[in-house]
C-alpha positions in Angstrom: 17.0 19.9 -24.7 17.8 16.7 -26.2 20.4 15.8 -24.1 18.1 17.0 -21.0 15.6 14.3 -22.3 18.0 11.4 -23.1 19.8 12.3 -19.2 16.6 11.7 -17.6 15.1 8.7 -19.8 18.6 7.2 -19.2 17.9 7.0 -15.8 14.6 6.2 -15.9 16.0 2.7 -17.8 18.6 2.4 -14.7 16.0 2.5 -12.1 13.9 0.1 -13.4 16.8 -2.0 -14.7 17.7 -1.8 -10.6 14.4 -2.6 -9.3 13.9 -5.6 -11.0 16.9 -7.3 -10.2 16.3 -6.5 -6.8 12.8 -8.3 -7.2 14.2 -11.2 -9.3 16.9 -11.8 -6.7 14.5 -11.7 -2.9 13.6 -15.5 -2.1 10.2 -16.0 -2.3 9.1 -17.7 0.9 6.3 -20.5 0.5 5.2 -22.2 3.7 5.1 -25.6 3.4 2.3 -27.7 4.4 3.8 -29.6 7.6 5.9 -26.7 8.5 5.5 -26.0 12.1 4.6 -22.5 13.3 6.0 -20.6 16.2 4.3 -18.7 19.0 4.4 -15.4 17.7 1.4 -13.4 19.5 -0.6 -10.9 16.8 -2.8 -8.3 17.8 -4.6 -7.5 14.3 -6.1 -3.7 13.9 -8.6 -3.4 11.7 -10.0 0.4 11.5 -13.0 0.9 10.2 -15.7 3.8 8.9 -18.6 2.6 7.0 -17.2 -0.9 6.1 -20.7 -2.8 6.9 -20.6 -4.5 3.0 -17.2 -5.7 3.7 -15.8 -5.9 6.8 -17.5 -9.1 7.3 -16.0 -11.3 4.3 -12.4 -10.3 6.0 -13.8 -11.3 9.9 -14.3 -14.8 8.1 -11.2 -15.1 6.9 -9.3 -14.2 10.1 -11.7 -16.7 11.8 -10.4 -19.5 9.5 -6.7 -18.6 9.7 -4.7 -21.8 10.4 -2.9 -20.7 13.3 -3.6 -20.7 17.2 -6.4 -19.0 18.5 -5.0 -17.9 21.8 -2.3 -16.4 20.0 -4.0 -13.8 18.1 -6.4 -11.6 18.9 -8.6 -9.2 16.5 -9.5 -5.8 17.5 -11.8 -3.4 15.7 -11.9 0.2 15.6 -14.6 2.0 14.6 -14.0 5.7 13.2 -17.1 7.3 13.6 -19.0 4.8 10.8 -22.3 6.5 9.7 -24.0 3.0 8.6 -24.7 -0.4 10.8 -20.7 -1.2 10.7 -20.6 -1.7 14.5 -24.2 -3.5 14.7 -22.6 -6.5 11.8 -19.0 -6.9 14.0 -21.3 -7.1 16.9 -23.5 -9.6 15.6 -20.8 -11.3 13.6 -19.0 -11.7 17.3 -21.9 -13.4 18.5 -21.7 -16.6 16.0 -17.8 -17.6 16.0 -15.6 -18.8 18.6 -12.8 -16.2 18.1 -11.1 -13.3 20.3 -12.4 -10.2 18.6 -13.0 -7.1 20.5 -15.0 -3.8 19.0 -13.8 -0.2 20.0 -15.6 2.9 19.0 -13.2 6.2 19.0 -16.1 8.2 19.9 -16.1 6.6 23.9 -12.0 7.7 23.9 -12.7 11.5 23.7 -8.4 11.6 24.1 -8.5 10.7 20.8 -9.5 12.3 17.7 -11.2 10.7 14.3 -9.0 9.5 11.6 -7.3 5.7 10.8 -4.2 6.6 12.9 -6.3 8.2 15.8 -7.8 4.5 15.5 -4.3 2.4 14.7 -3.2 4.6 17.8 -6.3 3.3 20.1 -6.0 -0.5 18.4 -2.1 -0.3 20.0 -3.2 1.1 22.9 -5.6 -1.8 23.6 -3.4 -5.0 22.0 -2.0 -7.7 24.4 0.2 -9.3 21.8 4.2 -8.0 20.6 3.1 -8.3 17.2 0.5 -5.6 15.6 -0.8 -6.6 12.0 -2.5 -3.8 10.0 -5.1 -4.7 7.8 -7.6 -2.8 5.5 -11.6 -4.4 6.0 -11.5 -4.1 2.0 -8.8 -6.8 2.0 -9.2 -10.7 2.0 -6.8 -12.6 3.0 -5.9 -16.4 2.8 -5.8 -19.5 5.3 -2.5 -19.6 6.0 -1.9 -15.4 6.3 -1.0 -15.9 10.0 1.2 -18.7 9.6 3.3 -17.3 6.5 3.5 -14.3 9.1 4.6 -16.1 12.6 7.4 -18.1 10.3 9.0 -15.2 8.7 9.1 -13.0 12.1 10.0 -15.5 14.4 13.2 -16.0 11.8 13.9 -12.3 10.9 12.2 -10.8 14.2 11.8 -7.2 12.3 10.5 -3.9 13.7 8.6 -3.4 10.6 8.0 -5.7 7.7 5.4 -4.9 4.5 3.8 -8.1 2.4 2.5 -8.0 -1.1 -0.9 -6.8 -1.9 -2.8 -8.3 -4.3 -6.4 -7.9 -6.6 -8.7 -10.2 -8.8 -8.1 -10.6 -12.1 -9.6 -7.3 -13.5 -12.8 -7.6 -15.6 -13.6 -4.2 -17.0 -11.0 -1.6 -18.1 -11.4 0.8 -14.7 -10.1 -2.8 -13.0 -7.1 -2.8 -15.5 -5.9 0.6 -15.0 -6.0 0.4 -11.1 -3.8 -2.8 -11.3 -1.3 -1.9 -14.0 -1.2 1.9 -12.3 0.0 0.0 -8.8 1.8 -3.2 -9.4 5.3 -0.9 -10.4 4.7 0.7 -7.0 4.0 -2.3 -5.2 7.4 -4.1 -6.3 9.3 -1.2 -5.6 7.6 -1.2 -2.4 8.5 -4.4 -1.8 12.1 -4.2 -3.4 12.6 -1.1 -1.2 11.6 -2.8 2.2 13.5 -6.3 1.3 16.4 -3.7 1.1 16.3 -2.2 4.5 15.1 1.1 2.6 11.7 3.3 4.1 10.9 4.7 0.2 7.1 3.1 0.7 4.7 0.8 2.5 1.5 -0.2 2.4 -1.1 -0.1 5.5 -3.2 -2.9 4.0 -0.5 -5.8 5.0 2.4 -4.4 7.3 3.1 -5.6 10.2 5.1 -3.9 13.1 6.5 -4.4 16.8 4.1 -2.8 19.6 7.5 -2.0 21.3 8.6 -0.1 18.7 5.3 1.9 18.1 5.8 3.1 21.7 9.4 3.6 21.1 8.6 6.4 18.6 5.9 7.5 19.7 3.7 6.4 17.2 2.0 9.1 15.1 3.1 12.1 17.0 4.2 15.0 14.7 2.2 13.6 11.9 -1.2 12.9 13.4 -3.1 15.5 12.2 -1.8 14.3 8.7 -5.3 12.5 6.9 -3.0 9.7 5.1 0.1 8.2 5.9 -0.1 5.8 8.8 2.1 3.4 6.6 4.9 5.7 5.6 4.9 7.9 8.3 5.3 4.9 11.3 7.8 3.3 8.9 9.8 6.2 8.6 10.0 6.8 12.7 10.5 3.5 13.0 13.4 3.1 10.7 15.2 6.1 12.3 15.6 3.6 15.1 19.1 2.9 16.1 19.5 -0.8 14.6 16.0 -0.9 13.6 15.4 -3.9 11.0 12.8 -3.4 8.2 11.8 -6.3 5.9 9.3 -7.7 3.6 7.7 -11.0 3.4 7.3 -12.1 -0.5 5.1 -15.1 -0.3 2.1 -16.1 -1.8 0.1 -16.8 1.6 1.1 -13.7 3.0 -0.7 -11.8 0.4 -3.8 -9.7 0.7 -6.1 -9.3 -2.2 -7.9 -5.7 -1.7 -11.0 -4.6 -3.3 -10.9 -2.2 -6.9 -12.4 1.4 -6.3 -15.7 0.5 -8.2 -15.5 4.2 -10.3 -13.2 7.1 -11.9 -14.1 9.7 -9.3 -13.4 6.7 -6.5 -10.6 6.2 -8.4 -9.2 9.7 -8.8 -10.7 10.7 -5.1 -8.0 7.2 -3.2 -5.2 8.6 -5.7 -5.2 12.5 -4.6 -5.2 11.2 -0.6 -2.2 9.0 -1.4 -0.9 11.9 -3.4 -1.5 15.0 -0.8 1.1 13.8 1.6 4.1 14.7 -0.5 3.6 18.1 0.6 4.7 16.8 4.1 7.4 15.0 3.2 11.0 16.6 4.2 12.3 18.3 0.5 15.3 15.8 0.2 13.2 12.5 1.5 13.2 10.0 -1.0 9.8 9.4 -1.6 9.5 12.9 -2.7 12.7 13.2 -4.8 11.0 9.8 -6.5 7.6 10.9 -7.1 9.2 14.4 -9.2 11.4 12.0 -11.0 8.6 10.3 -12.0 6.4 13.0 -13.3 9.8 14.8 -14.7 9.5 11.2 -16.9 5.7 11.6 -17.4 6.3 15.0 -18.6 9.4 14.4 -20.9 6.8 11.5 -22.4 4.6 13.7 -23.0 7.0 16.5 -24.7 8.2 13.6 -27.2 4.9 12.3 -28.2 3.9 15.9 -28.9 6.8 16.3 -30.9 6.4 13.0 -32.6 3.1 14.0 -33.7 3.2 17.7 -34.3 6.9 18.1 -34.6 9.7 16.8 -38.0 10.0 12.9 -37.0 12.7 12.3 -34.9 14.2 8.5 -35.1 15.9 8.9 -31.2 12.5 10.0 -29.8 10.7 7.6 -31.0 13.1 4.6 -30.0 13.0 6.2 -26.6 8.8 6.2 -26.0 9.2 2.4 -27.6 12.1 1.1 -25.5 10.2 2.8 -22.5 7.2 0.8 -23.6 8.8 -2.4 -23.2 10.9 -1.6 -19.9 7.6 -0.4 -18.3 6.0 -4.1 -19.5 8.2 -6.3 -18.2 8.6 -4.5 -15.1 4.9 -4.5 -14.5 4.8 -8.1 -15.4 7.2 -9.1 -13.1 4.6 -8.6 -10.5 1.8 -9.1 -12.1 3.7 -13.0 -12.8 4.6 -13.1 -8.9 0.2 -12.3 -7.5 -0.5 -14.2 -10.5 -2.6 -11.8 -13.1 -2.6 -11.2 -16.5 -3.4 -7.9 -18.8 -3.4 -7.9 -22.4 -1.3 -6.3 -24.4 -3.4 -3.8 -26.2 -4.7 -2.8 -22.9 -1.4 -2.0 -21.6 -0.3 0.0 -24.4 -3.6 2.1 -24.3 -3.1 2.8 -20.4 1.1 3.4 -21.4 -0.4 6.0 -23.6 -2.7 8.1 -21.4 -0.9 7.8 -18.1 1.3 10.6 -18.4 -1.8 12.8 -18.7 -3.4 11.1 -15.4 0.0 11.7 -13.9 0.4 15.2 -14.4 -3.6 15.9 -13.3 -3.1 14.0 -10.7 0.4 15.9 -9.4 -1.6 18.8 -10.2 -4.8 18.1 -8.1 -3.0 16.7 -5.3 -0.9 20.4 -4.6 -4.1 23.3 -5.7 -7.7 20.6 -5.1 -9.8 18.6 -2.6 -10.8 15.4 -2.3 -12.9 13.5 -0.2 -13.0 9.9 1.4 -14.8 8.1 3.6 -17.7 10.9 3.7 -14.6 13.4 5.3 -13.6 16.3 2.7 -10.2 17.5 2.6 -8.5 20.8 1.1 -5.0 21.5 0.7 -4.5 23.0 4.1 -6.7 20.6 6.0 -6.4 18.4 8.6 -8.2 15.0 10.2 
């Protein structure tokens, strides 16, 4: 048992060891004041479902990017929104000089409800070879659009993720949702910058409207709830040549909003987790996340023995030097979007993760969950 646990600790150390230098090692890409943009078109999809208290703080932002107007346009989906989402775009439309345009899924009886029935639609309807998908929980910053047109008129990718960002958390619920993501975030980004489809992120990726076409876009997976980042990026990278990339820089970053409770918290987490079941066995994302709760679990199994067990000198060198690897890889990106945790906080969340991760792995296969007023069971679909 003890060489079982030192095997897969061992390789836990490797992985992260990997990661960072592959972080530490991608040029960070800051666009520089007088730098002169290209003419990169973007058609920006936005889908929405009861975003009324938000979607209007990220219309103001994409009205003040610092690029062209005529060469981007902004185009709004709405899923079925229950509240006065479409009655704020519309009225918002009315007061800025800007090219947005509103569709509801319900006039396009071809195609169903869900975000990738709407990413689908927003495709459909886009005029420009560039297609930036965007959360309307996300902020993002002046220059967004600019950082963007630089780094594909240079690298000219079929697919490209950015970083995501969030405020400097102010209650403990804010602390545990950033430390639980920024690991996953750099390997995100790590993982793209490497030409590798192991994960994305829907709030900032960017894609050719070509190459949506080219593979069909969500067809196989669309009755899948989540997924429209992993599951396009995987199609897409099964292109012959395809090029996949990531854009580290500060301007291209987009700050999202904190799920504002636990149940939020644990309802976003079991929609991210309940796609794994549709994942091919030997895919990578899957073969990670059971590596990862094999770790959780072997965690778990020492600090049980630690405190119920004789002492054992190896074990507990293993949960301490885990400790600090998991730090300083989470501070790595915490550094890069610029936030800070304490250290007390960290070590409390270290502690009682490996519970969340195993409820969480267990939820995901045998429970429900809900989101955006839909529910969803194991077996169900959008």
């Amino acid at each position: 048992m003890e060489i079982f646990i030192y095997t897969v600790l061992s390789a836990y150390f490797i992985f992260i060891l990997q990661y960072r230098n592959f972080w530490s090692r991608m040029k960070e890409r800051c666009f520089a004041r007088d730098e002169k943009t290209s003419n990169i078109g973007f058609s920006i999809i936005i889908a929405v479902r009861n975003e009324s208290a938000l979607i209007l703080d990220l219309l103001i932002d994409l009205s003040k990017q610092q690029y062209h107007k005529d060469l981007y346009e902004i185009i709004i989906i709405d899923d079925y929104s229950q509240d006065d989402t479409v009655e704020a775009v519309r009225s918002f439309c009315a007061t800025v000089d800007c090219d947005i345009k509103l569709y509801r899924l319900k006039d396009y009886p071809d195609y169903e409800e869900g975000k990738k029935a709407a990413i689908s639609l927003g495709v459909r309807k886009a005029k420009h070879a560039y297609v930036v998908s965007t959360d309307a929980d996300c902020r993002l910053q002046e220059k967004f659009l600019a950082s963007w047109s630089s780094y594909v008129s240079e690298h000219s990718p079929d697919y490209a993720g950015g970083p995501l960002s969030f405020s400097q958390p102010k209650r403990f619920i804010e602390t545990f949702q950033l430390l639980d993501l920024a690991p996953l975030l750099l390997v995100t980004g790590a993982s793209l910058d490497r030409n590798r489809a192991l994960m994305s992120n829907g709030a900032n990726m960017v894609f050719k409207r070509q190459a949506f076409y080219d593979v069909h876009g969500y067809e196989g997976n669309e009755d899948i709830p989540s997924g429209d980042d992993y599951f396009l990026l995987q199609k897409i990278s099964r292109m012959p040549k395809s090029k996949i990339g990531y854009l580290k820089s500060k301007e291209a970053t987009v700050t999202t909003a904190y799920q504002a409770d636990w149940h939020a918290v644990f309802q976003q987490r079991l929609r991210w987790a309940s796609k794994w079941k549709d994942y091919s066995f030997w895919s990578e994302p899957k073969i990670g996340a059971f590596f990862i709760l094999l770790v959780q679990l072997v965690s778990l199994y020492i600090v049980f023995f630690l405190i119920f067990g004789p002492f054992h000198t190896t074990f507990l060198l293993f949960i301490l030097l885990r400790m600090v690897y998991d730090y300083r890889f989470i501070k790595d990106y915490l550094d890069f979007i610029g936030r800070r945790v304490s250290i007390l906080d960290f070590v409390f969340v270290f502690l009682i993760y490996p519970f969340y991760v195993v409820f969480t792995g267990i939820l995901s296969i045998f429970g429900r969950y809900s989101w955006k007023n839909r529910n969803y069971g194991r077996n169900d679909r959008s």
